[in-house]
Backbone as numpy.savetxt, mean C-alpha at the origin, in Angstrom:
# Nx Ny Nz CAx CAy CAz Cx Cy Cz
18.30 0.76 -23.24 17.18 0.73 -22.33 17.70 0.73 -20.90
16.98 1.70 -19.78 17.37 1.43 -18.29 16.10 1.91 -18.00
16.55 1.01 -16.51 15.12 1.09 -15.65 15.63 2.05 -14.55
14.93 3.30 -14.28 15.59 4.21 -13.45 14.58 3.93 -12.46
14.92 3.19 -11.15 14.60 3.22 -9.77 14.17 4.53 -9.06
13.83 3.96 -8.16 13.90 5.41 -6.92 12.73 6.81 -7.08
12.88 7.26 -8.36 12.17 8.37 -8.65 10.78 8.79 -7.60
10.10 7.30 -7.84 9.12 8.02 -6.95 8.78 7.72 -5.68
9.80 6.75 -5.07 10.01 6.57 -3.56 8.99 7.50 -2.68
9.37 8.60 -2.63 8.14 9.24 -1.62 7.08 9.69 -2.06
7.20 10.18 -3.28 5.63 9.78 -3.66 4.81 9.05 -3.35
4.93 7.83 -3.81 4.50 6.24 -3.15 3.97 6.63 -1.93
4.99 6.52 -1.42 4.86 6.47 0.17 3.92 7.08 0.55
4.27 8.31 0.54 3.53 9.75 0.98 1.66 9.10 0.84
1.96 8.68 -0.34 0.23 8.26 -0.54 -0.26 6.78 0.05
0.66 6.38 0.33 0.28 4.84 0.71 -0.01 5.40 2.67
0.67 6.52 2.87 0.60 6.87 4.09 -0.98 7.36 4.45
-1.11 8.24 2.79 -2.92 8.87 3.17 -3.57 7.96 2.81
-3.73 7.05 2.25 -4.97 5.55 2.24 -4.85 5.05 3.37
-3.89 5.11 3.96 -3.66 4.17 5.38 -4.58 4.91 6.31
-4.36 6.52 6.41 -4.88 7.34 7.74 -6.70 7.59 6.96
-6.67 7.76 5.27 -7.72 7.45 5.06 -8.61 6.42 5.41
-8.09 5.13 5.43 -8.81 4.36 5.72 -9.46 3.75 7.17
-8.34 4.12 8.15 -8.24 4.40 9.21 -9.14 4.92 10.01
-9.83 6.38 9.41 -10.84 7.01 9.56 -11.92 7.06 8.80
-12.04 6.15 7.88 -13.32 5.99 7.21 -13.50 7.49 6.26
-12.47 8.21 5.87 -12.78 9.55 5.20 -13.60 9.19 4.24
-13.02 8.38 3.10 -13.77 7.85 1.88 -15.62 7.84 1.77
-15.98 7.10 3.09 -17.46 6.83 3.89 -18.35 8.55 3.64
-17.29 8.82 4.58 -17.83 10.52 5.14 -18.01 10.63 3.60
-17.27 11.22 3.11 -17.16 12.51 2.07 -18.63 11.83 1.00
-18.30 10.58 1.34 -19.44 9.94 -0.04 -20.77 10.47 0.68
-20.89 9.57 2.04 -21.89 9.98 2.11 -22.52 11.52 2.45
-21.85 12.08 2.56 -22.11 14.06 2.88 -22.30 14.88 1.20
-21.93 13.49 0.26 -21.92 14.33 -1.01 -23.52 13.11 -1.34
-24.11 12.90 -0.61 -25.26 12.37 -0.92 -26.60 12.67 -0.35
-25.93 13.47 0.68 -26.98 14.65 1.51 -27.04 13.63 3.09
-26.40 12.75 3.32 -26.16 12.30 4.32 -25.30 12.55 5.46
-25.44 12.02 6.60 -24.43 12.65 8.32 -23.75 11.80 8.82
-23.16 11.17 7.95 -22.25 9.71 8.27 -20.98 9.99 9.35
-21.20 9.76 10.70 -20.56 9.92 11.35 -19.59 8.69 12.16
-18.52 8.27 11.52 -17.85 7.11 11.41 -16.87 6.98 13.02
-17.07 5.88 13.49 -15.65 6.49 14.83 -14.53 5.42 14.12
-13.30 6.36 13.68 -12.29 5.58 13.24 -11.12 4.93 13.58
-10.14 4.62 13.72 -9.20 3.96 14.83 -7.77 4.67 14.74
-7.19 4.94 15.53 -5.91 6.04 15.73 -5.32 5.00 15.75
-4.39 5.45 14.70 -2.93 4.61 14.39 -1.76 4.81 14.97
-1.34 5.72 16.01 -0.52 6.36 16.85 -0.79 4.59 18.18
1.18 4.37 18.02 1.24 2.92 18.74 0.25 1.37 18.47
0.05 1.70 16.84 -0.33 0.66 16.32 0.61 0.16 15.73
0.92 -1.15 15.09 1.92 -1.84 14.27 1.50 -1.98 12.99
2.47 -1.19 12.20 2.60 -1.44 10.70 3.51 -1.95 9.99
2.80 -3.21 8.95 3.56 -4.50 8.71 3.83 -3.88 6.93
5.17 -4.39 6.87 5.58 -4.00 5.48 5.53 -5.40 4.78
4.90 -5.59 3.81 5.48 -6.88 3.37 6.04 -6.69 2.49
7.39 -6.56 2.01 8.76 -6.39 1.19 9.02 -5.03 1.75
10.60 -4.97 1.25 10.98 -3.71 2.19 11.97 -3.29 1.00
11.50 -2.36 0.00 12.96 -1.54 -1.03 12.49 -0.22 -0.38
12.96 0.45 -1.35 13.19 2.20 -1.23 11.89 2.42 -0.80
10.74 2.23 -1.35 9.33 2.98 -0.90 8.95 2.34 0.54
8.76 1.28 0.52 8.71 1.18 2.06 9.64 1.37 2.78
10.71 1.67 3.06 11.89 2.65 3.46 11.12 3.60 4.05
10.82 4.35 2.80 10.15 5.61 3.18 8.58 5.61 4.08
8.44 4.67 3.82 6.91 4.36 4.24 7.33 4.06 5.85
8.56 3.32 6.14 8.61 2.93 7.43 9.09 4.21 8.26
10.16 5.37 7.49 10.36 6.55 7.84 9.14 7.72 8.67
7.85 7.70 7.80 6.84 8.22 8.02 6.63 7.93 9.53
6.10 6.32 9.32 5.22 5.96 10.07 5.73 5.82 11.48
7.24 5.82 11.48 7.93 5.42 12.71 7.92 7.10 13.80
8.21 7.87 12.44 7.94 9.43 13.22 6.41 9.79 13.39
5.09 9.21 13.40 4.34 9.31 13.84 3.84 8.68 14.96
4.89 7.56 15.49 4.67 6.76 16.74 4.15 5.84 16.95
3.76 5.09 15.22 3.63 3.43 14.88 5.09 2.53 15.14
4.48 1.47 15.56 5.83 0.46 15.43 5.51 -0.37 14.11
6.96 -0.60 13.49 6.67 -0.74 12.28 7.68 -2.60 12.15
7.25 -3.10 11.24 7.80 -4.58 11.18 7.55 -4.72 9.93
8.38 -5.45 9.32 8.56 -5.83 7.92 9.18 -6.91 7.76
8.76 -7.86 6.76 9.27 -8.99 6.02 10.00 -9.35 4.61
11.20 -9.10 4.81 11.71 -9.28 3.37 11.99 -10.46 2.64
12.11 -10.99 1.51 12.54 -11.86 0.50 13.94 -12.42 1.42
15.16 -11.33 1.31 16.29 -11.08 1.58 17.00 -10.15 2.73
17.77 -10.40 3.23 17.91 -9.95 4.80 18.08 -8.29 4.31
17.55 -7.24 4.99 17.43 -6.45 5.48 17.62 -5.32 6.73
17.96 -4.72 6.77 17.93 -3.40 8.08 17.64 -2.36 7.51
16.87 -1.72 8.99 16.54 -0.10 8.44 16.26 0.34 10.10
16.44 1.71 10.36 16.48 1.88 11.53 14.91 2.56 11.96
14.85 1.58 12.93 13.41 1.85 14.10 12.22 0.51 13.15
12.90 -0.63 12.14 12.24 -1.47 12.12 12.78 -2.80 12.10
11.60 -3.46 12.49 12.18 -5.12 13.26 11.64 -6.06 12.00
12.39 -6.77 11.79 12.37 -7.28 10.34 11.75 -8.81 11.03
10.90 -9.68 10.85 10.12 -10.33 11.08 9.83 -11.51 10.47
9.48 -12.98 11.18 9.38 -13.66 9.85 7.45 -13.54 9.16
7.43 -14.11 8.28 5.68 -13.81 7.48 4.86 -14.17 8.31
5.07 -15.43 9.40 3.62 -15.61 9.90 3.50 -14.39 11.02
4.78 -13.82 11.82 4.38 -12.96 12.54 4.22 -11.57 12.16
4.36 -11.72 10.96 3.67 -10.15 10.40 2.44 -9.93 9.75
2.03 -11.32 9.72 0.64 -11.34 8.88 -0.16 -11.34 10.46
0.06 -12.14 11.67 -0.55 -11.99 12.96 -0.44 -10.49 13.81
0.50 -9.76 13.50 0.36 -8.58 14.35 0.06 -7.39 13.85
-0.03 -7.12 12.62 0.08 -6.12 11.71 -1.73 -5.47 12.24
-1.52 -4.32 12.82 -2.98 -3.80 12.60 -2.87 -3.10 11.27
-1.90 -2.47 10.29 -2.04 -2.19 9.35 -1.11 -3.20 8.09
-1.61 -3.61 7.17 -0.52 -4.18 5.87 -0.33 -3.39 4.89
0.37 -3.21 4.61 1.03 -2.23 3.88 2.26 -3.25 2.38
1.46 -3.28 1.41 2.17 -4.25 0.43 3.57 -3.29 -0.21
4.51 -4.51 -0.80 5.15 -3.62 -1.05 6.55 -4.29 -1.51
6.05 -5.53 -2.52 6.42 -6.67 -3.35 6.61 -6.17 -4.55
7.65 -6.80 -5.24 7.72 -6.19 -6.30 6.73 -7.74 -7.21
6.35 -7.83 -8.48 5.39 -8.72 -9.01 6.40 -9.45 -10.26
5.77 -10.50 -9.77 6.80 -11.83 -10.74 6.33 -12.74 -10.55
6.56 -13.95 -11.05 5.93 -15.21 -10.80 5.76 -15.88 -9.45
7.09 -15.73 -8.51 6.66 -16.14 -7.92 6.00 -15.45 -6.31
5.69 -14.28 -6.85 4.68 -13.35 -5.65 2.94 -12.57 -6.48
3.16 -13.34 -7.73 1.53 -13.19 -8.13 0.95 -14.40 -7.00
-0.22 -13.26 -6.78 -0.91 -13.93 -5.70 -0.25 -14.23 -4.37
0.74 -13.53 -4.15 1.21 -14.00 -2.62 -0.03 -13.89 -1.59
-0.37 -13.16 -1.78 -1.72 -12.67 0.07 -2.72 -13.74 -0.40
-2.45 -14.75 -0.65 -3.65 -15.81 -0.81 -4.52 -16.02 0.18
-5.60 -16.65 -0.38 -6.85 -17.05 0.49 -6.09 -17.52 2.16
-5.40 -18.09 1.93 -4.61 -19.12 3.48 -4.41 -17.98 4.07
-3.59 -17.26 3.89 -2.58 -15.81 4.31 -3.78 -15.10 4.53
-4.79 -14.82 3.65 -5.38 -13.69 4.34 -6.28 -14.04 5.65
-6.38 -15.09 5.46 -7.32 -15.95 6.85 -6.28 -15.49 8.09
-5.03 -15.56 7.96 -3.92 -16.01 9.29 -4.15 -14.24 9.55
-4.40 -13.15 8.69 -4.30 -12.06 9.26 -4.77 -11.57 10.64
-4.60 -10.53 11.26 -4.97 -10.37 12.24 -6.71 -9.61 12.00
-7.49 -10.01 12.96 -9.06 -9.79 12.51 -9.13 -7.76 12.41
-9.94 -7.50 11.59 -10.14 -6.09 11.84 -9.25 -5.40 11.25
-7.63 -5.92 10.53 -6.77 -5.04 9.73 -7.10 -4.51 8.46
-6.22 -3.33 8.33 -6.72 -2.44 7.34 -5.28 -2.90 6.63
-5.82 -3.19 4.95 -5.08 -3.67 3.92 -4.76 -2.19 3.18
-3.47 -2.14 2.67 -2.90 -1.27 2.11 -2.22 -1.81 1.19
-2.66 -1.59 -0.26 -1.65 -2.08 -1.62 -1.51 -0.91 -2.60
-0.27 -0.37 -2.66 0.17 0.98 -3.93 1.19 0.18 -4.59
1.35 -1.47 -4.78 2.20 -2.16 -5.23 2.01 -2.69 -6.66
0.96 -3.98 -6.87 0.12 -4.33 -7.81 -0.69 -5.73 -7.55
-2.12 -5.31 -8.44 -3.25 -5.46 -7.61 -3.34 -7.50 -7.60
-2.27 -7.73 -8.38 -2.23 -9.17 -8.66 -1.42 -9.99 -7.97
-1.15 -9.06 -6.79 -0.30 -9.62 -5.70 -1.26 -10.37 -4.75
-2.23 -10.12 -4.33 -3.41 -10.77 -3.84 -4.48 -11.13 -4.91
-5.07 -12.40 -3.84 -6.62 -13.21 -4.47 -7.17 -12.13 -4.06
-7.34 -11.61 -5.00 -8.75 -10.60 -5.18 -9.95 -11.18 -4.41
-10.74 -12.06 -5.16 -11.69 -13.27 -4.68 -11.68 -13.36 -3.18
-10.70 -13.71 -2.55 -10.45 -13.68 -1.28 -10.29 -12.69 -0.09
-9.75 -11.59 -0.76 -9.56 -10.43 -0.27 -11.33 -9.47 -0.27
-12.24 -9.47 -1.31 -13.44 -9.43 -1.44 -14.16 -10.02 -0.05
-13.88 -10.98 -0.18 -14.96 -12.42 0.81 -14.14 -11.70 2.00
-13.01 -11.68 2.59 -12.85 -10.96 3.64 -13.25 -8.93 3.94
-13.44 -8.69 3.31 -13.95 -7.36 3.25 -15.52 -6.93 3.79
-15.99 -8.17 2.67 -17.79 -8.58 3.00 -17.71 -9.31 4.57
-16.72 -9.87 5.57 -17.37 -10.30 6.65 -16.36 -9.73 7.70
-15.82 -8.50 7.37 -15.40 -7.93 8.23 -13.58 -8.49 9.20
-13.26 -9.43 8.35 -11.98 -9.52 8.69 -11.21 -8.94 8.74
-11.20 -8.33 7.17 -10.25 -7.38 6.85 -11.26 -5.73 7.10
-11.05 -5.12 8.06 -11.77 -4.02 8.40 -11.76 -3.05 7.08
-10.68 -2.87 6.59 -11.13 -1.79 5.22 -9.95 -2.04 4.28
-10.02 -1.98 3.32 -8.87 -2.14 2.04 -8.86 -0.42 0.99
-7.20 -0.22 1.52 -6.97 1.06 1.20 -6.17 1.08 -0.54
-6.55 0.68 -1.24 -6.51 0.22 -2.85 -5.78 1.45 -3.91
-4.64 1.29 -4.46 -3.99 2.15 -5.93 -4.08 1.55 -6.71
-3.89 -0.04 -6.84 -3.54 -0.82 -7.86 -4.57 -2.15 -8.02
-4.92 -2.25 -9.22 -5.96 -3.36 -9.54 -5.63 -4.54 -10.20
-6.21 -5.78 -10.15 -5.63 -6.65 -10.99 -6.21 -6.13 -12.64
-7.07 -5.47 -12.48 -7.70 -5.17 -14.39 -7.87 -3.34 -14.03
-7.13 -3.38 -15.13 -6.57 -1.62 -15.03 -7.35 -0.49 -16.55
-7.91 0.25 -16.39 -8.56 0.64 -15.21 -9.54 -0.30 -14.71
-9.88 -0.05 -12.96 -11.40 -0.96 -12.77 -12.33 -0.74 -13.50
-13.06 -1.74 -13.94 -14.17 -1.58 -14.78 -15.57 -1.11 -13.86
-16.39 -0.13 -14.79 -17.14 0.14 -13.79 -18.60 -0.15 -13.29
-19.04 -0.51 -12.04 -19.75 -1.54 -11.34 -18.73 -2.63 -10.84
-17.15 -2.34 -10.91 -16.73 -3.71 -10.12 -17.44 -3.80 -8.74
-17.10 -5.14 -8.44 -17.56 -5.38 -6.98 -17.02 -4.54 -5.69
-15.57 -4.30 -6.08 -14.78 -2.88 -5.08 -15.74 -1.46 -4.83
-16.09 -1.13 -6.64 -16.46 0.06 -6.21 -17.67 0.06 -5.41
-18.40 -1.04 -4.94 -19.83 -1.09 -4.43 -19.54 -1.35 -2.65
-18.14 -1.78 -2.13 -18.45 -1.78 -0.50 -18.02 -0.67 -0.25
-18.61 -0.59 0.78 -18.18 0.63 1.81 -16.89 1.14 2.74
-16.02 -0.48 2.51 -14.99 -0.11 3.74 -13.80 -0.49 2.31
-13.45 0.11 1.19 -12.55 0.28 0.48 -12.42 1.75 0.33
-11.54 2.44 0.17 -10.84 3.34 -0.38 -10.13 3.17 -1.87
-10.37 3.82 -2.89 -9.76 3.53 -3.93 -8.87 5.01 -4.67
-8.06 4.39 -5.16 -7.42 5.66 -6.18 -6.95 4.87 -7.31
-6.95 5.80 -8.58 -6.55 5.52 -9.43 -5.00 4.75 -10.38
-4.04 3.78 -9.52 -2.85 3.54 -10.04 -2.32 5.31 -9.95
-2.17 5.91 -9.32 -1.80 7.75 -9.09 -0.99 7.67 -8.03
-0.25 6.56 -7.23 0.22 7.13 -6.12 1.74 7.49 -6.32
2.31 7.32 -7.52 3.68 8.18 -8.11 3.52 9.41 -9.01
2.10 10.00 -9.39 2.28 11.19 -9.64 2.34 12.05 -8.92
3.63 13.07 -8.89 3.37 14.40 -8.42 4.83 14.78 -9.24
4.38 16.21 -9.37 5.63 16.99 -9.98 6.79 16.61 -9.60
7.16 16.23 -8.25 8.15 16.24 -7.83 9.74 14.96 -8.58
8.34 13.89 -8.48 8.60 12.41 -8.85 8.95 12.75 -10.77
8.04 13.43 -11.23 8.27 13.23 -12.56 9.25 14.29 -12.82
10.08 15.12 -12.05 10.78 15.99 -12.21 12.18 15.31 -12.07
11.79 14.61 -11.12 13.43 12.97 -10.45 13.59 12.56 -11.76
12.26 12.14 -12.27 12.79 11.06 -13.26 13.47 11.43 -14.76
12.91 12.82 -14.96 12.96 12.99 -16.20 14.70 13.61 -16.10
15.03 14.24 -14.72 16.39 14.66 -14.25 17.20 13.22 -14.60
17.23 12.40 -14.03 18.13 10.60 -13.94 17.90 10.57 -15.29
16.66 10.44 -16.02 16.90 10.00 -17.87 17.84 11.02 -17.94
17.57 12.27 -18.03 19.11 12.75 -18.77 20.20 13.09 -18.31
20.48 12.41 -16.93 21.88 12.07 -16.72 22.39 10.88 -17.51
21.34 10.23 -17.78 21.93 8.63 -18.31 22.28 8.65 -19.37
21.33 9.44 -20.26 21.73 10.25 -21.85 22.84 10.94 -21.76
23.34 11.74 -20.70 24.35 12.72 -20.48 25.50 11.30 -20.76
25.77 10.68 -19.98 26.68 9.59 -19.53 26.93 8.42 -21.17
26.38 8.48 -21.65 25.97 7.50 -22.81 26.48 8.29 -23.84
26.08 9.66 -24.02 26.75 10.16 -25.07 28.36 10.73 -24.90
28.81 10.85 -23.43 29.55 10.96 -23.18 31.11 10.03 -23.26
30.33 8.78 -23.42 31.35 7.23 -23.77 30.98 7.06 -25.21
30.21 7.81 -25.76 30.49 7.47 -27.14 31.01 8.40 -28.11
């Protein structure tokens, strides 16, 4: 058995980048409401010299900080374990949960980061940020993350991953207006499943090769 890393690094990314600018601009809003015979005309917030907060920093947010730094966000991240990456300032948690106009998750899930973005944490956020998770959905109080959504703290939650997979339908997500959702999809693309299935059979290559 191996766990082959990396594969879908920009995949990830790439999509954690369009929930972000999705959410950003309220696309989700528009398209719903124009496919309902409505003129929903949203004014959304330009992310160009805004700060985007990584919370954990491996290969995908790597890439995620790559993006965002060549679009002319300043980017800050908080790791477990010391870190560098170039054009980001590695930060401790309370000042990335205070400056972050965007969060961007990006934890890997274990005991002791189920539920990290707790009720406390999401209060300390900065008012009006847009939440970004392509990580897993049991990294935050749901419950809490909800209750901030409904009063406008958290300005919009840009969502891949759920705590109950698939969402069941009528959850409470699919009914506000300032979520964006996708399906657990932000590592498919040809490209990613082309990485991976390449690394499995190098590893097979290598294995039969020592034996």
């Amino acid at each position: 058995v191996h766990i082959i890393k990396g594969y879908g690094d920009i995949a990830v990314a790439e999509h954690s980048i369009a929930l972000m600018w999705a959410a950003a601009r309220d696309i989700a809003a528009m398209d719903g409401g124009m496919r309902r015979g409505e003129w929903i005309r949203s004014e959304g917030s330009q992310l160009t010299g805004k700060t985007l907060g990584l919370l954990g920093f491996g290969g995908i947010a790597g890439e995620v900080a790559r993006i965002a730094v060549g679009s002319g966000m300043r980017v800050i991240a908080w790791n477990r374990s010391h870190k560098s990456a170039p054009g980001v300032t590695f930060v401790d948690l309370h000042t990335l949960l205070q400056e972050s106009h965007v969060l961007s998750l990006h934890l890997l899930l274990h005991d002791e980061t189920h539920g990290f973005l707790t009720a406390e944490r999401i209060a300390r956020l900065r008012p009006g940020v847009i939440l970004v998770n392509p990580a897993r959905g049991a990294l935050v109080d749901e419950a809490a993350m909800i209750a901030a959504l409904k009063s406008g703290h958290i300005r919009h939650a840009a969502l891949d991953v759920f705590v109950t997979e698939p969402l069941p339908a009528g959850h409470e997500l699919t009914t506000l207006p300032n979520v964006t959702l996708s399906a657990h999809s932000a590592f498919r693309t040809p490209e990613a499943s082309e990485a991976l299935l390449r690394r499995a059979l190098d590893i097979a290559c290598k294995v039969v090769g020592k034996a």
